[in-house]
Each structure stands twice: as structure tokens, then as C-alpha cells.
C-alpha positions as CSV (number, residue, x, y, z in Angstrom):
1,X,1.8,25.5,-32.4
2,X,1.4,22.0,-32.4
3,X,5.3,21.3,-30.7
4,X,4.4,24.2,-28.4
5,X,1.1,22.0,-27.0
6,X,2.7,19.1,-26.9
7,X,5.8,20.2,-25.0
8,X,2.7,21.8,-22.5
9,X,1.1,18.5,-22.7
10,X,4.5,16.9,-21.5
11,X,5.4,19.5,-18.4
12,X,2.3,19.5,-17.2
13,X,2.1,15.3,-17.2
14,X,5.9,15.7,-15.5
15,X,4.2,18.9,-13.1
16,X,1.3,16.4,-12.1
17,X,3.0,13.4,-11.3
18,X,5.4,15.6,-9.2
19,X,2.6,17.0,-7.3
20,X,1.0,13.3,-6.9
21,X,4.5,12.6,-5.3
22,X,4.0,15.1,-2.8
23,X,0.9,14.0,-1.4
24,X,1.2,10.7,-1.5
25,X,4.6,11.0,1.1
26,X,2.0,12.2,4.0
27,X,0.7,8.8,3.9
28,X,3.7,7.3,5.3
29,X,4.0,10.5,7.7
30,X,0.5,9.2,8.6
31,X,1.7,5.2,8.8
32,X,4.6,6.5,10.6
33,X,2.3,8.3,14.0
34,X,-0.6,5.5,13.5
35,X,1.7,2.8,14.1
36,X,3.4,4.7,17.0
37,X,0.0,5.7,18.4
38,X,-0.5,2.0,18.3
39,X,1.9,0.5,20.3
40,X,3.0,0.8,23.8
41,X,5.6,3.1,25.4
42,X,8.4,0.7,25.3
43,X,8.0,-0.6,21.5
44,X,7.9,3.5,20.2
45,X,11.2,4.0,19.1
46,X,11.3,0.5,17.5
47,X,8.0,0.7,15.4
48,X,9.0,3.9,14.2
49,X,12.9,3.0,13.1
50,X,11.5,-0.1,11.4
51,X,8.6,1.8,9.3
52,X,11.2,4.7,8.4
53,X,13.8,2.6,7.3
54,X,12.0,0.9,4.5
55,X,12.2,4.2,2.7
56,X,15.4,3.8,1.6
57,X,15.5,-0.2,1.7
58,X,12.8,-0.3,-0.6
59,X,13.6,3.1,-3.1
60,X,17.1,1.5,-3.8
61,X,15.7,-2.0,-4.6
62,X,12.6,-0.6,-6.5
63,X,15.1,1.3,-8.7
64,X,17.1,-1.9,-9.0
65,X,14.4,-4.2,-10.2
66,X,11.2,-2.9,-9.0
67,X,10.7,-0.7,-11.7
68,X,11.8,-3.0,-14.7
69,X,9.2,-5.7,-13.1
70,X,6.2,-3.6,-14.2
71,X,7.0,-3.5,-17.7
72,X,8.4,-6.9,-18.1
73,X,6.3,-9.0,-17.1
74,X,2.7,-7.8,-18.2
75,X,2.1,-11.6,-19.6
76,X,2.0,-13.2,-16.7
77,X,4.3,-16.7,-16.5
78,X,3.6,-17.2,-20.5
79,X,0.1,-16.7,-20.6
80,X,-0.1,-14.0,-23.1
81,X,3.4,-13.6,-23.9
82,X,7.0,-13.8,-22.6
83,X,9.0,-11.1,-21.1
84,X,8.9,-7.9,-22.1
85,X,11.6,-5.5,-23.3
86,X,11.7,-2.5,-21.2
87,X,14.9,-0.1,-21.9
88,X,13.5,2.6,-20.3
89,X,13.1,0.9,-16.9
90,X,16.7,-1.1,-16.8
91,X,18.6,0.6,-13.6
92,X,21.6,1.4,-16.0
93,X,19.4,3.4,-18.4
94,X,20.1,6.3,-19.7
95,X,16.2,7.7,-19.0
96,X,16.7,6.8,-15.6
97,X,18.6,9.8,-14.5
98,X,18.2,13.5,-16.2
99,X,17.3,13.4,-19.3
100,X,15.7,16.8,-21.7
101,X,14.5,14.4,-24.7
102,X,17.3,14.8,-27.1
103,X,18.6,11.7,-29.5
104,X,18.9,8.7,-27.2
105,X,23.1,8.0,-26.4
106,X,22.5,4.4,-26.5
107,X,22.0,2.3,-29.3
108,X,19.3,0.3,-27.8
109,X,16.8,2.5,-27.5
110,X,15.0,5.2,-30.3
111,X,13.8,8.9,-30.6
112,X,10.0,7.8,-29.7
113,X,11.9,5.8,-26.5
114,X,13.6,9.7,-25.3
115,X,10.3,11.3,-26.3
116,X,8.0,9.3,-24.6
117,X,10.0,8.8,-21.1
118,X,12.2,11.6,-20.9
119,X,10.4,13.2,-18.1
120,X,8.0,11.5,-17.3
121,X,10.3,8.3,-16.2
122,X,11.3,9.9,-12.8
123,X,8.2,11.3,-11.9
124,X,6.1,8.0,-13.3
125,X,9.0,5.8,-11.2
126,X,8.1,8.0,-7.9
127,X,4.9,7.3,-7.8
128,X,4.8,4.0,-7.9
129,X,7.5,4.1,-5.7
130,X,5.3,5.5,-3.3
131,X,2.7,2.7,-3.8
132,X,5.5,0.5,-2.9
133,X,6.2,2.1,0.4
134,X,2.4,1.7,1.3
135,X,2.6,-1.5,0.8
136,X,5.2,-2.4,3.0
137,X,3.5,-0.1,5.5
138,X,0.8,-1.6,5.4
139,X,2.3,-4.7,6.6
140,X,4.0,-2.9,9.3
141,X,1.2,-1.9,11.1
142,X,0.2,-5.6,11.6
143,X,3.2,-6.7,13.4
144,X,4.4,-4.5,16.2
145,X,5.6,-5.2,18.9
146,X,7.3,-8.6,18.2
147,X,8.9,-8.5,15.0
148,X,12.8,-8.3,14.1
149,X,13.6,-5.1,12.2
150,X,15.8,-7.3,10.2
151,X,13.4,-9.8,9.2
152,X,10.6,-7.1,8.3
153,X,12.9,-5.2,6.5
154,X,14.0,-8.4,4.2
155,X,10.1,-8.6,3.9
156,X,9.1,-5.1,3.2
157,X,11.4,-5.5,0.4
158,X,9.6,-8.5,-1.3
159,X,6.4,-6.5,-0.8
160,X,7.4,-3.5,-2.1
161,X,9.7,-4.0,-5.1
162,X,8.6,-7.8,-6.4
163,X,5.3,-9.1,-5.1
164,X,3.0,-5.9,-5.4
165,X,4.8,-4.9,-8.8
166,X,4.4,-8.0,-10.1
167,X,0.6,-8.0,-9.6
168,X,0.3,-4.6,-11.0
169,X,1.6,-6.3,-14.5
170,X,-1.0,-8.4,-14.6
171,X,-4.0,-6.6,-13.1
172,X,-3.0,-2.5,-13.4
173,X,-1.0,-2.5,-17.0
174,X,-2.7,-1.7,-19.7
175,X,-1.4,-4.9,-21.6
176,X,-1.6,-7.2,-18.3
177,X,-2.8,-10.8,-19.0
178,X,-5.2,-10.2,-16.1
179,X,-7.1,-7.4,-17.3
180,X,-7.3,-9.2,-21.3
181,X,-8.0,-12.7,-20.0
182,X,-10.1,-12.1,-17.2
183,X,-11.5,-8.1,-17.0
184,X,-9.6,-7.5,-14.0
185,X,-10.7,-3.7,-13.5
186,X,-9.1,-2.4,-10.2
187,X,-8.9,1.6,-11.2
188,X,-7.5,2.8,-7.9
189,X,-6.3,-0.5,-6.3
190,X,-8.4,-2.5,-4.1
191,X,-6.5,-5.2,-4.7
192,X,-3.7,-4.4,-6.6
193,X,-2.5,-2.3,-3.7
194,X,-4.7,-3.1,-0.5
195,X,-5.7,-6.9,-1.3
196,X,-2.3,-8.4,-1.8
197,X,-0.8,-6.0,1.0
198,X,-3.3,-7.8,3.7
199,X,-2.6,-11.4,2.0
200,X,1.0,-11.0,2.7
201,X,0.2,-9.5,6.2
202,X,-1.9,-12.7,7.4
203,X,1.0,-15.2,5.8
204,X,3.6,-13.4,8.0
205,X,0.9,-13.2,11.1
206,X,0.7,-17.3,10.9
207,X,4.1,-17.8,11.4
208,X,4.7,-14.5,13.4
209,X,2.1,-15.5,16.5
210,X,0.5,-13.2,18.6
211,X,2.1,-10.7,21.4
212,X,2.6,-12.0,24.6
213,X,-1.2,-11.8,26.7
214,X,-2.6,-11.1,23.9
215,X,-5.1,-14.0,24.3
216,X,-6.1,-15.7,27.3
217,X,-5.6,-19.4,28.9
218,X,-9.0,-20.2,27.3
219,X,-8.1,-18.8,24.1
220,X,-10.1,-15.5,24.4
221,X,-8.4,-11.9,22.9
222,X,-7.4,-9.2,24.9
223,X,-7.6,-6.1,23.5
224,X,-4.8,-3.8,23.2
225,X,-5.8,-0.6,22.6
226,X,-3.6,2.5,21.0
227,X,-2.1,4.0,23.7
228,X,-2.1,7.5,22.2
229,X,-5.1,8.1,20.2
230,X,-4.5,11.2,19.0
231,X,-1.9,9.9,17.2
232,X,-3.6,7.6,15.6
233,X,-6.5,9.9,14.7
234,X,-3.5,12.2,12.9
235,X,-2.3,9.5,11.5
236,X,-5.2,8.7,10.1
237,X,-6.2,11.9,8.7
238,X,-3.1,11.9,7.5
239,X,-3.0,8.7,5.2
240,X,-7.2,10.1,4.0
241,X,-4.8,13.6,2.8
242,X,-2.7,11.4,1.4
243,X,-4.9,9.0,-0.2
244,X,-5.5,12.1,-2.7
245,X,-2.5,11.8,-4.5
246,X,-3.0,8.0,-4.4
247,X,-6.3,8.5,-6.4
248,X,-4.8,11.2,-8.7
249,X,-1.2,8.8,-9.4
250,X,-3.6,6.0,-10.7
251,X,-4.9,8.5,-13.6
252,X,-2.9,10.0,-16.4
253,X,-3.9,13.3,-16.5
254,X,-4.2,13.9,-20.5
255,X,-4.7,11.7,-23.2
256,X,-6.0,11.3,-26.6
257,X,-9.0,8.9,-26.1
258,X,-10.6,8.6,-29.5
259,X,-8.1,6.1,-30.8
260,X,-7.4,7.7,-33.9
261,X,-10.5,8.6,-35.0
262,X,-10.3,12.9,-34.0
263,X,-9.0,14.3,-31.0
264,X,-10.4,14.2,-27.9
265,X,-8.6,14.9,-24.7
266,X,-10.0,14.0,-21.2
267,X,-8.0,12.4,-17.9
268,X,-8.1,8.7,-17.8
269,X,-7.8,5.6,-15.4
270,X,-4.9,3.6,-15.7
271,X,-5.9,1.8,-18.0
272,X,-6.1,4.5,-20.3
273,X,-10.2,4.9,-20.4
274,X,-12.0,8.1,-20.1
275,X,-13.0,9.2,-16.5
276,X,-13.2,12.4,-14.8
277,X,-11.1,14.2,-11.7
278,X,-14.5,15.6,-10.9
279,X,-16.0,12.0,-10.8
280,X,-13.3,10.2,-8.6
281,X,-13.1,13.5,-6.2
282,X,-17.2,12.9,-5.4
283,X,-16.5,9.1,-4.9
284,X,-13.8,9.2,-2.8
285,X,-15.7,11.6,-0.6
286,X,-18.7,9.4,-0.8
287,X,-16.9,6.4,-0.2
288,X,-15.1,7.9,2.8
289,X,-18.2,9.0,4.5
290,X,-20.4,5.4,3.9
291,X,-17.0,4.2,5.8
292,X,-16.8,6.4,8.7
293,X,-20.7,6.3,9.3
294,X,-20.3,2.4,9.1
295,X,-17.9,2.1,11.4
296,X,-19.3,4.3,14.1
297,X,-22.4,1.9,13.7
298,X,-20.8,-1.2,13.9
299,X,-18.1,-0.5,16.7
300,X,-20.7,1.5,18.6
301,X,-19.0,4.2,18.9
302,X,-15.2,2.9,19.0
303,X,-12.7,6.0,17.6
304,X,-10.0,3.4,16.4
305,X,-12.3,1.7,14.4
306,X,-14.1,4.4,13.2
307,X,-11.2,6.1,12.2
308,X,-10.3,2.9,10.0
309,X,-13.1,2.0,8.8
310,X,-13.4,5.4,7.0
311,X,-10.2,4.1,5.0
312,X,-11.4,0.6,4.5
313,X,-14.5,2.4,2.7
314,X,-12.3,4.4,0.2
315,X,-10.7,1.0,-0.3
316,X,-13.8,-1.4,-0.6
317,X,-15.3,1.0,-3.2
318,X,-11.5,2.3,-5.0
319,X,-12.0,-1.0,-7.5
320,X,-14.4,0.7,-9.3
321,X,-14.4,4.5,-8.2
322,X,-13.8,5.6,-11.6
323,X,-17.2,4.1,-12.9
324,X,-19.4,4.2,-9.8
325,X,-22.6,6.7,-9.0
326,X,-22.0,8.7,-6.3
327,X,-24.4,6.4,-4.2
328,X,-22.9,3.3,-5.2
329,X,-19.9,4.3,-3.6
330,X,-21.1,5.3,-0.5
331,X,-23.4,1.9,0.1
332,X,-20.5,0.0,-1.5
333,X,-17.8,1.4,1.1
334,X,-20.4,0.4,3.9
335,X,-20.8,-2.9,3.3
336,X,-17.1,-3.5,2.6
337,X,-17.1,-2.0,6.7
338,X,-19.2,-4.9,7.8
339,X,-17.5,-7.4,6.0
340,X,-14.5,-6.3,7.2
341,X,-15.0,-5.5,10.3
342,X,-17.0,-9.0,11.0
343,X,-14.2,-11.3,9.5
344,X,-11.4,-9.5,11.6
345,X,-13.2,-11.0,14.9
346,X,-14.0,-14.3,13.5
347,X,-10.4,-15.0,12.1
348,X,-9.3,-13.4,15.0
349,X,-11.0,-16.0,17.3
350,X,-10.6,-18.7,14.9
351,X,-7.1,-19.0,14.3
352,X,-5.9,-16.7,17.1
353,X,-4.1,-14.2,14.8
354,X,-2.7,-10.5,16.5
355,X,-3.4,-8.3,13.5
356,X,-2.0,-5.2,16.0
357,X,-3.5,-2.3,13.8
358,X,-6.3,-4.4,11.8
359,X,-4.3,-3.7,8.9
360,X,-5.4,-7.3,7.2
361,X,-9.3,-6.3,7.6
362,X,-9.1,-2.8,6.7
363,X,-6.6,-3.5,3.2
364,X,-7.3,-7.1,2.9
365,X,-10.4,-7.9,3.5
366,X,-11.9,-4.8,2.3
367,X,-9.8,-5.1,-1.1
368,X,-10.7,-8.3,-1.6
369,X,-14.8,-7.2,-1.1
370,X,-13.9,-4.2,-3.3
371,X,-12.6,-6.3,-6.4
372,X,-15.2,-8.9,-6.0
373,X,-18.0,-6.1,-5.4
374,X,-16.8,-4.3,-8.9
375,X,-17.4,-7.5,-10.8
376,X,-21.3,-7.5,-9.4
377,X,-22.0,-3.3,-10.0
378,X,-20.0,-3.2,-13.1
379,X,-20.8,-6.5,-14.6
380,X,-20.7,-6.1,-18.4
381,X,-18.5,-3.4,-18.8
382,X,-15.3,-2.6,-20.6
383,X,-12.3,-3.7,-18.4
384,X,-10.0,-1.8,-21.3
385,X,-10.4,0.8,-24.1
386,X,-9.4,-2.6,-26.0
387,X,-12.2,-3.9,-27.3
388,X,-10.7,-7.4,-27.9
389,X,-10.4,-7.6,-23.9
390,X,-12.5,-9.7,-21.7
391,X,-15.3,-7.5,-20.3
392,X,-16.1,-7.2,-16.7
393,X,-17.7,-9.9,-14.4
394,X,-17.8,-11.1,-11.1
395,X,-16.2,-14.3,-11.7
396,X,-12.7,-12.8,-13.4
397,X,-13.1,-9.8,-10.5
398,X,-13.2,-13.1,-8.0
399,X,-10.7,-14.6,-9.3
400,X,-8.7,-11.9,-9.5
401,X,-9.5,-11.3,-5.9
402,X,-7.9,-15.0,-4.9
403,X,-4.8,-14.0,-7.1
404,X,-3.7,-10.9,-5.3
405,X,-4.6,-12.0,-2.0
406,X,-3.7,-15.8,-1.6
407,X,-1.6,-16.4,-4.6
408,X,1.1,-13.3,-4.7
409,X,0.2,-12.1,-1.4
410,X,-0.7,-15.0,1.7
411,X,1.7,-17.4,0.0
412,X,4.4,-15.3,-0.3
413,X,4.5,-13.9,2.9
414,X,3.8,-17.3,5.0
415,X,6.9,-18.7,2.7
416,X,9.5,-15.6,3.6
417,X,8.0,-15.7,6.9
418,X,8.6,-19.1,7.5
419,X,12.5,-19.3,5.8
420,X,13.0,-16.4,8.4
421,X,11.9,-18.1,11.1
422,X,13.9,-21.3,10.4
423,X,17.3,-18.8,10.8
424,X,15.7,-17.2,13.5
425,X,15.1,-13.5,11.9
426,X,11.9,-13.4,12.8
427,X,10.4,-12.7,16.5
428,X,12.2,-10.8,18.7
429,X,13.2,-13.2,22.1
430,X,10.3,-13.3,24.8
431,X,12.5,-11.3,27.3
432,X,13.2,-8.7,25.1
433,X,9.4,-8.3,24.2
434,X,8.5,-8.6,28.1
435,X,11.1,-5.6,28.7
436,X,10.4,-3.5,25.5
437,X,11.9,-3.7,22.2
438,X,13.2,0.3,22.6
439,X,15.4,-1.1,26.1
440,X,16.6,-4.6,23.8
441,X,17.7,-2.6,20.7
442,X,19.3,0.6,22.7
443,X,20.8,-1.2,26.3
444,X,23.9,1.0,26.0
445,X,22.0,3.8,25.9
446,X,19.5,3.0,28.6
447,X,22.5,1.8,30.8
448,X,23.9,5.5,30.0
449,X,20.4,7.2,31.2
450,X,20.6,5.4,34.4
451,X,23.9,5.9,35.3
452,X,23.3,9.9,35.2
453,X,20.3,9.3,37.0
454,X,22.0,7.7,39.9
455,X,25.1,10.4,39.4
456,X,22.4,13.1,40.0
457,X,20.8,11.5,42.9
458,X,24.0,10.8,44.3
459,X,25.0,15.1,43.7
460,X,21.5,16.0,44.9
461,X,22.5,13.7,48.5
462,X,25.7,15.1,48.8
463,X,24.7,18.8,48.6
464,X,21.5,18.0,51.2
465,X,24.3,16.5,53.6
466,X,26.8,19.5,52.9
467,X,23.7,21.7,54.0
């Protein structure tokens, strides 16, 4: 009876993760029409190419190395540790393709290694695949319109399978040096996601610039709003469907939490403490409304940022969604608007940065609120079932904050962004952007389209004369 649980224990882990998978994919279906919804006629085709083709970029070099950097590097550069031995995650792993949970083939690795990762590898790998894609969406959003496909793509790729993963070591795994040293406690990634995503966004925006009349001769900002707003609205509502099987990806869905001592089953975050599906289902909720009723306040009215704001709510409260009242959340998620939304205009002004979609206020800036915030609300509490782990406070949550935003996140980008520059990958020629990225990338194919429109004009003159 006690194989026949466990092998139910296992399918339904495998069956959830799956399922988290699933959802998770409309948030890029809802990246994908916000972006487009965004941007003007003549950039469509363009945004949308360069957005959809970091699915495969990024899947083939997670799988490659993304993966293995999670597991190997939970110490941090020697702080706790060196690297890691991770078998299970090397591309050339026998657990990375199908595998029932026999005796292992491979000398390296064990029974418990085939037991323990048999199927829940492929499923666990997805999902955090799927972080990675957000990521590098998330950086998408905040430079149409100007950008080289080439050079973005070279850059989703350091977001997606190095930086991000990297930071999830420290601050998300259950071992990371982050959460022991510090109480890093980031249950459904405000920063670990959302904080270092805007951080690499702003370093690229620095060296990017802004789109042509985007500010004025005095140094004013125009604004450039979506020109189809009911596809960013989808989108939207989209990436809030989506954000579900975000929130459910960051638990594991059944575990043995008494540590030995009996057995007690219950869902947990990811750091393996107890929490509740019921609890994170009211919080999201909560956190989403606070969001949207902020910004409907705040922009006066204003659907883009309305829209936004309700997803820079679940974000400034996500941090600590698995511990917060109901009401927490909500007011938490507020505030994080007004930060948010403030700092966009002043950084906006003051360094005359074209954040197209707003993407570096509504992940990075709210993250960044969100982790600090957590450290305030949940000040004295366990960061880890380990009870030899630092506890939570504001001043780890704040420097944790710094590291996923500035230190794997702004650095990097302005660095990659810069080397791409200096070979010229980087903006897209000013006649090119005047005309429209869609007519630069596809010329043949515009020529083509004229050409038949002057052949029919020419048939349609020739049968009036004939007449």
C-alpha cells in the first residue's frame, strides 16, 4: 500500500507540474499581443518575430546549461560552498530524456538519483523553462521599436538561461547562500523573477536610447500610446491567466513537512515550508485587485496603466504571498502601484529612458518594493524550514533586493548591451526606424506587394480604356 501511495504521490507531482506548464505558456501568448498592441503599425511584424523566437533560442540553451546552473551553484561564488554536483541536470543525462525509474544506466548516478528525478525532471525543467521565457519577455516589451532582433536575441539568452537562473540558486533553492546567509524569502518571485528582469531592462535601456520623437528639443516625453488597446487589454488578461500556473510552479504540491518527526502532508513554497493553495489563491486575488484599484487612482483613469498596474500588484506583494493576510496583500500590492508608477516618470524625466511598455516599473520596480516590503511585514520569520538559517528582515530582504536588480540584473544588461553596441548589434539604423522595422527586415517582400499593386492598377486602366 505504501509503493502504491507513493507511485500516486509521484504521478500526481509529474500531472501538476504538467498542468503548471500549460498555463504558464498563455503568458507569453499574452507578452506576445501586449507587445504588438504596443507598438505602431510598421514595427508589428518585428516585435512579434523577435518575442516568438526566443522560445526556441532560449529552450535549447536552458537545456544546455540553464538547467544545470540551478543546482550548481546554490553557494554563491564560494560563500557557502563550491559547485555543486548535479547529474541529474547535465544535458547528456540519462534523466534528461524518458526515463520510468528503473536502475540508473550510468555509473555516476544511484537508485535514489532515478527515483527522485525520473519524472519529475522534464516537467520540473519546463517550468522553469517557462520562468525563463518571461524573463526575457519581460525585457522585450521595453525595447520595441529600435532594437536588432539579433542583439535582443543574444540578450534574451543571458536573461533567460544564465542571469535569472543564477539568482534563483542563491535566493529560490532551498540550499541557496542567499536564503541561509541573509533570509532572502521571495516565495513567488518578486525579485527572483520580476526584480532582476527590470534591472537588466534599464542596463540595456541606457545604452539602447530612446525612439526617435520620443522626447522633445527641451527634453520633455512624448507619449506613445498602444496603438491597439484591445490588444493589450488581452494581452494583459492573458499574462493574469497565466500568472496562475506561475503561482502554482513555485509550490511543490506534496510533501512531508514534519521532518521526521510523523507524517504530515500539506503543499509547500519553494522552499519546502508549509503553505496552502487556498491561501495563495485569496492573495493573488487580493493583490490583483489593490493593483488595478491603484492604478485606476493614480493614472486617473488611464486603461494601459490600469491594466498594468493590476500585474505590478500581484508582483509587489508575490515576495511574500505565501505568508501574507488577505489584507496585507491587497494594501501591500497598492503601494508597490504608487511606487512604481511614481519612479517610472521621475527616471523617465531624469535620465530620459523609453521604457516602451513600462516593463522596468511594473517588474522592476515593483519587485524590488515587493522584496524590500516582505522584509518589513514578515520581519522575524522563518526564511527556511531550516532552523540554522538566517530569519527574515528588512535589511537581508534589501540587500537582496540590490542583488537581483543592480548586481545580476542592471550590470549585466548595461555590459551585454554595451559589447553589442561597440559591433554594432544593437539599434536598428535611424532610416530603418523612420520607415518601419516590418519594411527594413522584409524589402523584398514589400517591393513584391507594390509591384502587384501597380500590375493591378495598370489591368484595371487597360480594361477602362478597352471599354
Amino acid at each position: 500500500m505504501d509503493n502504491e501511495l507513493t507511485a500516486l504521490g509521484i504521478i500526481f507531482t509529474e500531472f501538476y507540474y504538467w498542468l503548471t506548464v500549460v498555463l504558464m505558456f498563455l503568458i507569453h501568448v499574452g507578452f506576445c499581443m501586449y507587445e504588438v498592441g504596443a507598438s505602431r503599425h510598421k514595427n508589428h511584424m518585428h516585435t512579434l518575430m523577435k518575442n516568438t523566437m526566443l522560445i526556441p533560442l532560449v529552450t535549447i540553451t536552458f537545456f544546455f546549461f540553464g538547467w544545470w546552473i540551478y543546482f550548481a551553484f546554490p553557494n554563491g561564488p564560494g560563500i557557502t560552498g563550491g559547485i555543486e554536483t548535479a547529474l541529474w541536470a547535465e544535458p547528456w543525462s540519462e534523466l534528461m530524456g524518458p526515463h520510468m525509474g528503473g536502475a540508473p544506466v550510468s555509473e555516476a548516478l544511484t537508485a535514489d538519483d532515478t527515483a527522485g528525478w525520473a519524472r519529475i525532471n522534464g516537467v520540473f525543467w519546463a517550468a522553469f523553462l517557462l520562468f525563463s521565457w518571461t524573463a526575457a519577455s519581460i525585457v522585450s516589451g521595453s525595447v520595441i521599436e529600435r532594437i536588432k532582433s539579433t542583439g535582443f536575441w543574444i540578450l534574451a539568452v543571458g536573461i533567460g538561461s544564465v542571469w535569472w537562473i543564477i539568482d534563483a540558486s542563491w535566493g529560490w533553492h532551498s540550499a541557496g547562500w542567499m536564503v541561509q546567509k541573509l533570509g532572502y524569502h521571495d516565495a513567488y518571485a518578486s525579485g527572483v523573477i520580476h526584480a532582476i528582469a527590470g534591472g537588466y531592462a534599464l542596463g540595456i535601456l541606457f545604452i539602447l536610447g530612446p525612439r526617435i520623437g520620443k522626447f522633445a528639443a527641451d527634453g520633455t516625453p512624448r507619449n506613445i500610446g498602444p496603438r491597439n488597446p484591445w490588444l493589450v487589454t488581452i494581452g494583459l488578461f492573458l499574462i493574469y491567466t497565466g500568472f496562475w500556473g506561475f503561482y502554482v510552479a513555485c509550490n511543490v504540491p506534496m510533501w512531508d513537512v514534519q521532518a521526521g518527526d510523523g507524517v504530515f502532508f500539506s503543499a509547500t513554497n519553494i522552499y519546502l515550508a508549509p503553505t496552502t493553495l487556498s491561501g495563495i489563491t485569496v492573495n493573488f486575488l487580493m493583490s490583483l485587485s489593490g493593483g488595478l484599484l491603484m492604478g485606476y487612482i493614480i493614472s486617473k483613469g488611464d486603461a494601459f496603466w490600469t491594466y498594468s498596474s493590476g500585474l505590478a500588484g500581484i508582483i509587489a506583494a508575490s515576495a511574500g504571498n505565501d505568508l501574507y493576510h488577505p489584507i496585507q496583500a491587497m494594501f501591500i500590492a497598492a503601494l508597490g502601484v504608487i511606487f512604481m508608477y511614481k519612479l517610472h516618470y521621475w527616471v523617465e524625466q531624469k535620465f530620459k529612458i523609453d521604457d516602451a511598455v513600462g516593463a522596468v516599473a511594473v517588474h522592476g520596480y515593483a519587485g524590488c518594493f515587493g522584496v524590500f516590503i516582505a522584509g518589513i511585514f514578515l520581519w522575524g520569520y522563518p526564511s527556511s524550514p531550516d532552523a540554522s538559517f538566517a530569519t527574515i528582515t528588512p535589511w537581508g530582504q534589501f540587500i537582496g533586493a540590490v542583488i537581483m536588480f543592480w548586481v545580476l540584473g542592471f550590470i549585466p544588461g548595461w555590459v551585454t548591451a554595451k559589447i553589442l553596441n561597440g559591433f554594432g548589434m544593437l539599434r536598428i539604423p535611424r532610416e530603418i526606424e523612420l520607415a518601419g522595422l516590418d519594411v527594413g527586415a522584409n524589402a523584398a517582400n514589400y517591393a513584391d506587394e507594390q509591384a502587384i499593386i501597380d500590375a493591378e492598377r495598370s489591368a484595371i486602366g487597360r480594361a477602362a480604356g478597352s471599354d
